[in-house]
ZAKE-521941 format. One record per residue (C-alpha): residue in three letters; y, x, z. Coordinates in pm, whole numbers, plus 50000, padded with zeros to 5 digits. Example, Ala and Ser with C-alpha at 12.3 -4.5 7.8 and 13.67 -1.06 7.14 Angstrom:
2
ALA495505123050780/SER498945136750714/
***
This chain:
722
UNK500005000050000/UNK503885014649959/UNK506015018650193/UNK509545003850102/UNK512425008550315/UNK515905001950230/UNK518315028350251/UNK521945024550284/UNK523295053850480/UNK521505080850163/UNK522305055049863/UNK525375035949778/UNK525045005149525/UNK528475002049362/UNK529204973949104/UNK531494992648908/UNK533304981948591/UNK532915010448338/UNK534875011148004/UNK533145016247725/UNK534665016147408/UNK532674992447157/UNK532814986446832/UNK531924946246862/UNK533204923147123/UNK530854924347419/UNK530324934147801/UNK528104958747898/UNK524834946048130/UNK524074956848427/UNK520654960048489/UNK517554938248518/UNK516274933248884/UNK512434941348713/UNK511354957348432/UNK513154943548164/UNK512384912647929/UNK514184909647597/UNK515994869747623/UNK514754842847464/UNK514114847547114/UNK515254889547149/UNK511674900446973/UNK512644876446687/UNK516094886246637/UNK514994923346664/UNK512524916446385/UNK514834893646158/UNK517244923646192/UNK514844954246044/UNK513764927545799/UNK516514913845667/UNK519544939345814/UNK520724975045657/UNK523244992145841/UNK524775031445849/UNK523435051346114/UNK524155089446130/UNK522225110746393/UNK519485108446627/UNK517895081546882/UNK516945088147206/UNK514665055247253/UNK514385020747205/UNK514164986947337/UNK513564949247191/UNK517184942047083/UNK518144978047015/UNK518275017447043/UNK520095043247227/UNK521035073346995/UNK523205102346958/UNK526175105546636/UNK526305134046455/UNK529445142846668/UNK527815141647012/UNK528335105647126/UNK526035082947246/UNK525715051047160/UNK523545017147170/UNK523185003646822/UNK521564968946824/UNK519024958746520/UNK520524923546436/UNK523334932446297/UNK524084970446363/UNK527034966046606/UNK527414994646885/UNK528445002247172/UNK529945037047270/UNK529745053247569/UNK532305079647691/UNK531655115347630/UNK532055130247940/UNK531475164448075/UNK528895163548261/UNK527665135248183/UNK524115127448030/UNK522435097547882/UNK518855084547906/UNK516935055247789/UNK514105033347890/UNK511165036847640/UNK510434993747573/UNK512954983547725/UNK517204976647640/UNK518204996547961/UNK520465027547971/UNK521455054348234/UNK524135075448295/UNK523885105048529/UNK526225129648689/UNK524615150048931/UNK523345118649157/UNK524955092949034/UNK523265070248793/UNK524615043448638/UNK522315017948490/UNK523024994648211/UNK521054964748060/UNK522294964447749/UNK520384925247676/UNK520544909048001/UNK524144908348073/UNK526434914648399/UNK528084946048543/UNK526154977748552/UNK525044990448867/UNK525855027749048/UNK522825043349227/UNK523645077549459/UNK520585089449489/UNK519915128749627/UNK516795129649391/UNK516245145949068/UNK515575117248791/UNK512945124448559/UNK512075090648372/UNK513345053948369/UNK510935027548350/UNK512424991948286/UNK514904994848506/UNK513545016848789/UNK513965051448783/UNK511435076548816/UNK512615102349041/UNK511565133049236/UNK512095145449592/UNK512955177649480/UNK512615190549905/UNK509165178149903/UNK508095171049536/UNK507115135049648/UNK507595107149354/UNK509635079249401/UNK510555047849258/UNK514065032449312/UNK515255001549209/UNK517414971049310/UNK515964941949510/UNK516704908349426/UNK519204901349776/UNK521504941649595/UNK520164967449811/UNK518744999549690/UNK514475002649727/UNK513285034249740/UNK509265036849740/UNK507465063549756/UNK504385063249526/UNK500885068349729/UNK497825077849540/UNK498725105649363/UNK496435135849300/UNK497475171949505/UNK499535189049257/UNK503585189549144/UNK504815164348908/UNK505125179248602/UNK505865155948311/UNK506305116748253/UNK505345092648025/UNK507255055048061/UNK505715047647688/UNK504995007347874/UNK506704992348087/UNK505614986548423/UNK503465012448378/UNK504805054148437/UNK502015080648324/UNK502235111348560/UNK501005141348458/UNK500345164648821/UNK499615204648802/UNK497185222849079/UNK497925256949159/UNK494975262648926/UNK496545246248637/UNK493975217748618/UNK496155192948492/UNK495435154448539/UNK497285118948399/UNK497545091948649/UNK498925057148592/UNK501065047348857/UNK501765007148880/UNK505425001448882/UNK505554970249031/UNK503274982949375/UNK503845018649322/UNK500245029849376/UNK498575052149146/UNK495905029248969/UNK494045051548782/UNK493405093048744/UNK492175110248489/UNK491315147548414/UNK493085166348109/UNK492675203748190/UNK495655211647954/UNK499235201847955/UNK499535170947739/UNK502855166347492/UNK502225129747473/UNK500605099647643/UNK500865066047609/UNK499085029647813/UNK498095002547711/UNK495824966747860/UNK492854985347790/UNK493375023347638/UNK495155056347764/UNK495945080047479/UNK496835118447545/UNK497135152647356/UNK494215172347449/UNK495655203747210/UNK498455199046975/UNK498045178146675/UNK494835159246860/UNK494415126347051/UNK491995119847308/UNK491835079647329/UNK489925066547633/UNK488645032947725/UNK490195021448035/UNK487195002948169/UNK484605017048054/UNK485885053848135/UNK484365064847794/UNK486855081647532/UNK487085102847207/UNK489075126447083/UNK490575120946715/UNK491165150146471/UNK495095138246432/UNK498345122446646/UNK497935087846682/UNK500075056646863/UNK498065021246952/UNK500584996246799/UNK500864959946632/UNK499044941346930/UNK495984969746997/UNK495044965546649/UNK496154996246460/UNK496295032646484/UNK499795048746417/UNK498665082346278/UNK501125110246210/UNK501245153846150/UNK502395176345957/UNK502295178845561/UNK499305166645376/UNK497765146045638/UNK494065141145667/UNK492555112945759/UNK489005104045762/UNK488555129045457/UNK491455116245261/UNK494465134945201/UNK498435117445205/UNK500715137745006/UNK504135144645231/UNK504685129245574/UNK504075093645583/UNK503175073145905/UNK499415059045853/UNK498055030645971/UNK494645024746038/UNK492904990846158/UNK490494990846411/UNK488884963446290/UNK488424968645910/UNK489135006045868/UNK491904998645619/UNK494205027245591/UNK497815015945517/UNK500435048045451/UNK504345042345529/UNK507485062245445/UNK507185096445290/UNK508165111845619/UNK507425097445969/UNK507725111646305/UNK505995096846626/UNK507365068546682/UNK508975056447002/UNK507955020247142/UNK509734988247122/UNK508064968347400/UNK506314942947193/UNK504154965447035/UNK506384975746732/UNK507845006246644/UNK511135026146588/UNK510675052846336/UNK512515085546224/UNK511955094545836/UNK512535086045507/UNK511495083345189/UNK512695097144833/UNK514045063444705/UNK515865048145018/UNK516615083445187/UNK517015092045556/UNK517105061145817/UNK515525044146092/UNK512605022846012/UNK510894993546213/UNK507344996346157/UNK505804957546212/UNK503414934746062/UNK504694913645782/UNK503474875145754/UNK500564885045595/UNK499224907245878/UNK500174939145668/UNK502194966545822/UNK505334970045690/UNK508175001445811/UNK511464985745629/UNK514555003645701/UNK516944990645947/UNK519715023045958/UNK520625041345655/UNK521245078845765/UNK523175078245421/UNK521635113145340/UNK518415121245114/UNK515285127545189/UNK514865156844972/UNK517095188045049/UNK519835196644904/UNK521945228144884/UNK525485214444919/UNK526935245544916/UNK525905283144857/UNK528885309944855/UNK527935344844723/UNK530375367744689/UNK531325373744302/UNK532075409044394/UNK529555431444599/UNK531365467044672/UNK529135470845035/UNK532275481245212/UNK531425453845497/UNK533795428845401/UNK532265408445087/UNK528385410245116/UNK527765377545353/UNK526255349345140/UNK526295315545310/UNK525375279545281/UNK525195249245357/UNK522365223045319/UNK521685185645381/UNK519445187945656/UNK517755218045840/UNK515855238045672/UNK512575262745749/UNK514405293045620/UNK516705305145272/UNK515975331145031/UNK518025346244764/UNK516575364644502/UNK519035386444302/UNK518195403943988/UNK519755434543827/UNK520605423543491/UNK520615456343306/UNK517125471343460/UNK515535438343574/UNK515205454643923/UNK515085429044225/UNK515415417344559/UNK514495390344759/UNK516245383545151/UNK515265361445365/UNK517215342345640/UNK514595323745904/UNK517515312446190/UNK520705322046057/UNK523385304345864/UNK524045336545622/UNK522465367245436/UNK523935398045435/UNK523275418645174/UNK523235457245238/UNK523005474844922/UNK519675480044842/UNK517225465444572/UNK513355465944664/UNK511905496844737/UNK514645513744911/UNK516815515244607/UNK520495515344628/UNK521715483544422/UNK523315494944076/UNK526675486843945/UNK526595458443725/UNK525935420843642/UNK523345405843852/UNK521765369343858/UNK520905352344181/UNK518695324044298/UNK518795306644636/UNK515975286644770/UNK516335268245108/UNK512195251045198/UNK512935217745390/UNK512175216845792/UNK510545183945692/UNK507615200145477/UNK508475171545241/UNK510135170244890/UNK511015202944710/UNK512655233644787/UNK516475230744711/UNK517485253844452/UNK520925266844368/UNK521615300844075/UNK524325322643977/UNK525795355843913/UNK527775383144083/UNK528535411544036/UNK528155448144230/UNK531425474944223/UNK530305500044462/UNK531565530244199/UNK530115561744221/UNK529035590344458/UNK528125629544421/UNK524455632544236/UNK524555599744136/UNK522525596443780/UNK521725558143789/UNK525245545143896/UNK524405530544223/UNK526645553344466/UNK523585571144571/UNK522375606344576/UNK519605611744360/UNK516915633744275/UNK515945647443921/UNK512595652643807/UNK511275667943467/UNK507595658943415/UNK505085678243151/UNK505885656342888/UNK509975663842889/UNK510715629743112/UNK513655627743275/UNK513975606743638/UNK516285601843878/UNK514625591844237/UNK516745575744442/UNK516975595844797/UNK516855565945011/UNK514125557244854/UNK511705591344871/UNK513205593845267/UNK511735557245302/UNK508615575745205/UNK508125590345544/UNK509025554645772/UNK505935545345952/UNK503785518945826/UNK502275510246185/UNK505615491846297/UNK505165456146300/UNK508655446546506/UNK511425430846395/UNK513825457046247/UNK511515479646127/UNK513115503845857/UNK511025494245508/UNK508155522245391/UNK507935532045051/UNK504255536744887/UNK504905540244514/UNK508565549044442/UNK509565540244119/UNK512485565443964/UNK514705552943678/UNK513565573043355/UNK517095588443231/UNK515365601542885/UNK512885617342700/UNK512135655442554/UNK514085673242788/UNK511325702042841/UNK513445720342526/UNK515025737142837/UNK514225763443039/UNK516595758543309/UNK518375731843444/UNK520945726243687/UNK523365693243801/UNK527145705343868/UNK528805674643887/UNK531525657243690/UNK532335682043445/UNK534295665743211/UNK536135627343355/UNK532495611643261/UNK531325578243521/UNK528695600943683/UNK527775635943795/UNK526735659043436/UNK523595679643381/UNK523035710243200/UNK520705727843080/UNK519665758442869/UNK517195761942599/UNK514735786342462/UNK517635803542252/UNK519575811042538/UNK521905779742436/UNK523985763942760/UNK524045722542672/UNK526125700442831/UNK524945662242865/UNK527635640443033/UNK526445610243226/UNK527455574143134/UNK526385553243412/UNK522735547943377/UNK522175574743110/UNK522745609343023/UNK525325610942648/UNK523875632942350/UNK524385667442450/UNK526945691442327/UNK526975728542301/UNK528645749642584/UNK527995782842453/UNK525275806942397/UNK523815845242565/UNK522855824042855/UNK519155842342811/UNK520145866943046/UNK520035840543348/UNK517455836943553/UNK518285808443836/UNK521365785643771/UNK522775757644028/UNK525415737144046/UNK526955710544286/UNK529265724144514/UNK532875724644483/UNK533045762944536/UNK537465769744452/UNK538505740144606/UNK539795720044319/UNK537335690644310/UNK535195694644061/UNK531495706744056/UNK531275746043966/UNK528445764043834/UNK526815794643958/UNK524025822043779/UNK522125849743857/UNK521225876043567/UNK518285894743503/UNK519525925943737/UNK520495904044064/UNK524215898243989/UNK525615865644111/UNK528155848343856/UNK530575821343929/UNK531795797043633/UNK534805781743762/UNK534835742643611/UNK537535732743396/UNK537355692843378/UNK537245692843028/UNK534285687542865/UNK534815705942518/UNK535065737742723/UNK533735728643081/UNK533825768543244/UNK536295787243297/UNK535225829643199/UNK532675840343421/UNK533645855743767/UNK531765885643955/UNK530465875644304/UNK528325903044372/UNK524785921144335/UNK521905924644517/UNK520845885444453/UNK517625898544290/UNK515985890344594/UNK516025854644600/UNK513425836744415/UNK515825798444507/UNK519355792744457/UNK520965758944559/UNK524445747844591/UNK524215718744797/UNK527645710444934/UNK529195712845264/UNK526575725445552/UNK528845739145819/UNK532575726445711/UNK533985760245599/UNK536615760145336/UNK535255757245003/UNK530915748744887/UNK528185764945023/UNK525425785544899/UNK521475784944995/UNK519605808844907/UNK515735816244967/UNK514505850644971/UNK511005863944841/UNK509575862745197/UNK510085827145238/UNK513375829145437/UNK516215807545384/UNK520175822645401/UNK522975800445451/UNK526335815145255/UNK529255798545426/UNK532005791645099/UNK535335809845131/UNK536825782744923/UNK537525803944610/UNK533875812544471/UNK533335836944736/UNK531295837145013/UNK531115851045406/UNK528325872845474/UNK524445861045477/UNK523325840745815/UNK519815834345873/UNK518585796745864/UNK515325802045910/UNK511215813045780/UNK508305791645604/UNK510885783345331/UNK508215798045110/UNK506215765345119/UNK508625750444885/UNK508785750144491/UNK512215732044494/UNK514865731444740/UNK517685704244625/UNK520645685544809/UNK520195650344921/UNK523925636744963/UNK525945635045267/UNK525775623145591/UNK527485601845855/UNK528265639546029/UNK530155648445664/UNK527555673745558/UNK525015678045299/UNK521165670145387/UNK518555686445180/UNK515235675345023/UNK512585699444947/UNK508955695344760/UNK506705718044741/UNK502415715144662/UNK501445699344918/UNK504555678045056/UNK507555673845104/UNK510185665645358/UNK513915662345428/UNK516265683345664/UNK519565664445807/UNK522645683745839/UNK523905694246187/UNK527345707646096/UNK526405741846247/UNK526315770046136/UNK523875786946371/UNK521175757746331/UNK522485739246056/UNK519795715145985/UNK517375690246234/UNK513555698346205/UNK511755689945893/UNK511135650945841/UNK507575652045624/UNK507365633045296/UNK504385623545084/UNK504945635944742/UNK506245608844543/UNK503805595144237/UNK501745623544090/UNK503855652344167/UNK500975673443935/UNK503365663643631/UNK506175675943771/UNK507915706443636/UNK511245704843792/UNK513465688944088/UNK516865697744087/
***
């Protein structure tokens, strides 16, 4: 038996006139002394309204009663919208402030802290202040389901007939907290309890005594529950229903979601897209009903979520479908006996998604101001992707946004390759939430203006590597991309840098093994890229100027360049800004060819540096290493040492300082670009790897430990890297 006491030095019971702006003429209720009944002739009206009535809704419902629904505008209001003719009443929007419903029933409560006010939004009068110092947790009818949060007791509080406040504590209950409720019937609150052990168990607590009727055993947290005369229906796992016979004890579990609706007589059977049921497949979403007496199978909409109770056995859903769009539909039985879901409020939006707005930049230049792509679609989406697409190479790549509103872009194409200058198509694809409909598809084109850096042979602002094969191919690998090489493949976390199996170089041009030696200066000659030159068999110095993405037919420089041995070029060695040019001859002299910027006559005569250079094997003129004045020099002697030669800024150099041993390990020795320290990092191949060094800025260790590299592609072709 409970124990009911009335309390009036803990509760006060305030008639209070609220004011609530409405859109129709109207009081607000207060609320019904039991759980409530719809009037006279409610259920009808209710049913005449889905039938017959279409009005705009825009947002979300909360729950539902006989005569109408409490939901939530797109602009944070709440509101109770009633079926019969779609007039609403709005409640304030107060800080603080929340709003709860009464599944079945037309009640509604306002809380702020413990204050509840309770409306009846069907019956009529003044709503009805309850202070209560307990933590509500579900409203059933119109008593609220509340916990003793200092003892964890349940109790029931309502109003008696004579105005006071009854507070009864419900008896019966398993050991265990309260953990979740389920007020899916009035008169009826399901109460899921947790042991200390996790054994979870449902127990139906009678509203109207409040003694716990019935108890039954779950062993896992249930999402959903629901009561009826003779069934109990709970979520044994997700996306399953266990459905047990009230009498008899004796139950199933069913392979899908499912509601008892339309008088006991039909499963309501939702889930995700492509729904089985009983072997057959439903395309979409849709609600399906199934009769428990025939086996019929009736789907409804083309997108259905659970629906939420009306108290006569009907239904309030959530969905759509392609041809009427969004809305709220009241799934019923028509005169025939058939179920029937017409809609009742339009969410004037469509079902499908749609890509209302998608803003990428017409100008990419990467300087972190204009690479954000955004969007906006009709309804939420699963994630977007835009695919761009270099127009000139047909290079690609494809980012993804999973939570965000926007894409940012950072320069790079698949693989690790810095995005070229150029046109570019794009493609955006935002996948619905829903599952349903197709993805939403939007295309364009931009356009990338990053311009130009040192080394860069495939006019994408990045350093780049050049590679002669045995047949005379030319190739420019991207740096980025051979360093990307070397990023582990065993990181699975989110922000892992990308790894590069199988780079893929852009081929610059064919039958370029007529030379003998080749070297990259820079801009010689005012071109849109960094030059190459190269001598051939005869002893001939060639000069081919670069044009974005491709070397120009070469032209002559001069000839008696036979008596070179090593040539390299790169560094800005006199301080005027332009790529120089050094050689060493046959008997160890060092030469310096001053550049001229003009590419009819690109060197200046031929300057003495100095002998003795016979005994270096590797020559390269990578840059700035340790900020002196002008370029500086690397060179490796035959031991396998490496010398840093520190640029006096005038095609000299300071004396020889060590950099260190093993050198000897590598074939090819090349600079890699700049860093975020200002100097030059250097990439290095040899047989059997490779590996980059990072700049320091120092001159007494002026580059980090090796970083190892797999050779990139079949490095048994290669002939040169420079």
């Amino acid at each position: 038996m409970s124990r009911a006491r009335v309390r009036t030095s803990r509760f006060r019971l305030t008639a209070v006139a609220v004011a609530l702006a409405a859109t129709t003429a109207g009081t607000l209720a207060g609320p019904a002394t039991a759980a409530t009944a719809p009037p006279a002739g409610a259920g009808e009206v209710a049913r005449q309204g889905a039938g017959d009535a279409t009005f705009p809704f825009t947002g979300g419902y909360l729950t539902a009663g006989p005569s109408g629904f409490l939901g939530v505008r797109t602009d944070g209001v709440h509101v109770w919208t009633r079926y019969a003719d779609g007039s609403s009443t709005t409640f304030p929007n107060s800080a603080g402030v929340t709003y709860r419903g009464a599944a079945g029933a037309d009640i509604v409560v306002a809380s702020e802290g413990t204050r509840h006010t309770v409306h009846d939004m069907a019956g009529g009068g003044e709503p009805v202040v309850i202070d209560v110092p307990y933590r509500l947790h579900e409203v059933n009818g119109s008593t609220l389901v509340m916990v003793d949060t200092a003892t964890e007791e349940l109790h029931l509080v309502s109003r008696a007939p004579g105005g006071e406040v009854v507070d009864r504590e419900v008896t019966g209950l398993p050991a265990g907290v309260p953990w979740t409720f389920y007020g899916s019937t009035p008169g009826t609150v399901v109460v899921e309890t947790s042991a200390p052990d996790f054994d979870f168990r449902l127990s139906l607590v009678d509203v109207a005594t409040a003694a716990t009727v019935e108890t039954y055993q779950t062993g896992w947290h249930s999402g959903f529950a629901q009561v009826t005369p003779d069934r109990l229906l709970w979520e044994p796992r997700y996306g399953k229903t266990r459905i047990v016979d009230r009498k008899t004890k004796q139950g199933e579990t069913l392979p899908y979601r499912a509601q008892i609706v339309l008088g006991g007589d039909w499963l309501a059977i939702t889930g995700g897209p492509d729904l089985v049921v009983d072997g057959v497949t439903y395309s979409n979403r849709p609600i399906v009903l199934k009769s428990l007496k025939d086996d019929r199978k009736i789907p409804l909409l083309d997108l259905a979520n659970q629906g939420t109770p009306l108290g006569d056995g009907t239904l309030l859903l959530a969905g759509g479908t392609f041809a009427q769009g969004r809305g709220l539909f009241h799934l019923s039985l028509d005169t025939s006996g058939t179920p029937v879901a017409p809609m009742i409020a339009d969410g004037q939006r469509p079902l499908e998604l749609v890509l209302e707005r998608a803003h990428v930049p017409s100008v990419h230049r990467f300087d972190g101001t204009d690479s954000r792509v955004t969007w906006q679609t009709s309804d939420s989406d699963l994630g977007v992707s835009l695919d761009l697409t270099h127009v000139a190479t047909g290079r690609t790549v494809s980012l993804w946004s999973y939570y965000d509103t926007f894409i940012t872009w950072n320069g790079y194409l698949d693989q690790v390759i810095g995005a070229y200058n150029g046109a570019y198509t794009w493609k955006m694809t935002a996948l619905p939430a829903s599952g349903v409909g197709p993805a939403a598809v939007k295309t364009g084109t931009t356009t990338v203006d990053r311009g130009t850096a040192p080394r860069d042979f495939n006019d994408n602002a990045h350093a780049d590597a050049l590679v002669r094969d045995s047949s005379g191919n030319l190739s420019a690998y991207d740096i980025s991309q051979l360093r990307a090489m070397g990023n582990s493949p065993d990181c699975h976390e989110e922000g892992c840098p990308p790894v590069v199996r199988d780079p893929k170089p852009d081929v610059l041009g064919t039958g370029w093994n007529t030379y003998t030696l080749m070297a990259a200066p820079g801009d010689l000659g005012g071109s849109a890229a960094d030059d190459i030159v190269g001598r051939d068999r005869d002893g001939v110095l060639w000069l081919h100027q670069s044009e974005r993405q491709k070397p120009l037919p070469r032209t002559r420089i001069g000839g008696g360049w036979q008596v070179y041995n090593k040539i390299t070029g790169g560094s800005d060695l006199n301080g005027d800004g332009r790529g120089d040019l050094l050689a060493t001859d046959t008997s160890g002299v060092l030469w310096f060819y001053a550049s001229t910027g003009d590419a009819k006559s690109p060197f200046k005569a031929r300057k003495k540096v100095g002998g003795g250079w016979g005994v270096y094997n590797l020559l390269t003129a990578p840059g700035n290493i340790a900020g002196a004045a002008g370029g500086d020099l690397l060179a490796r002697d035959t031991a396998g040492t490496l010398w840093l030669y520190l640029g006096k800024g005038d095609g000299t150099f300071t004396a020889r300082r060590k950099v260190g041993g093993g050198w000897q390990k590598y074939t090819h020795i090349i600079p890699a670009g700049g860093n975020s320290k200002g100097v030059a990092d250097l990439y290095a191949v040899g047989p059997a790897g490779a590996a980059s060094y990072s700049g320091r800025n120092s001159t007494t260790r002026p580059f980090e430990p090796a970083h190892a590299l797999p050779l990139p592609g079949d490095s048994t072709r290669f002939r040169t890297f420079f």
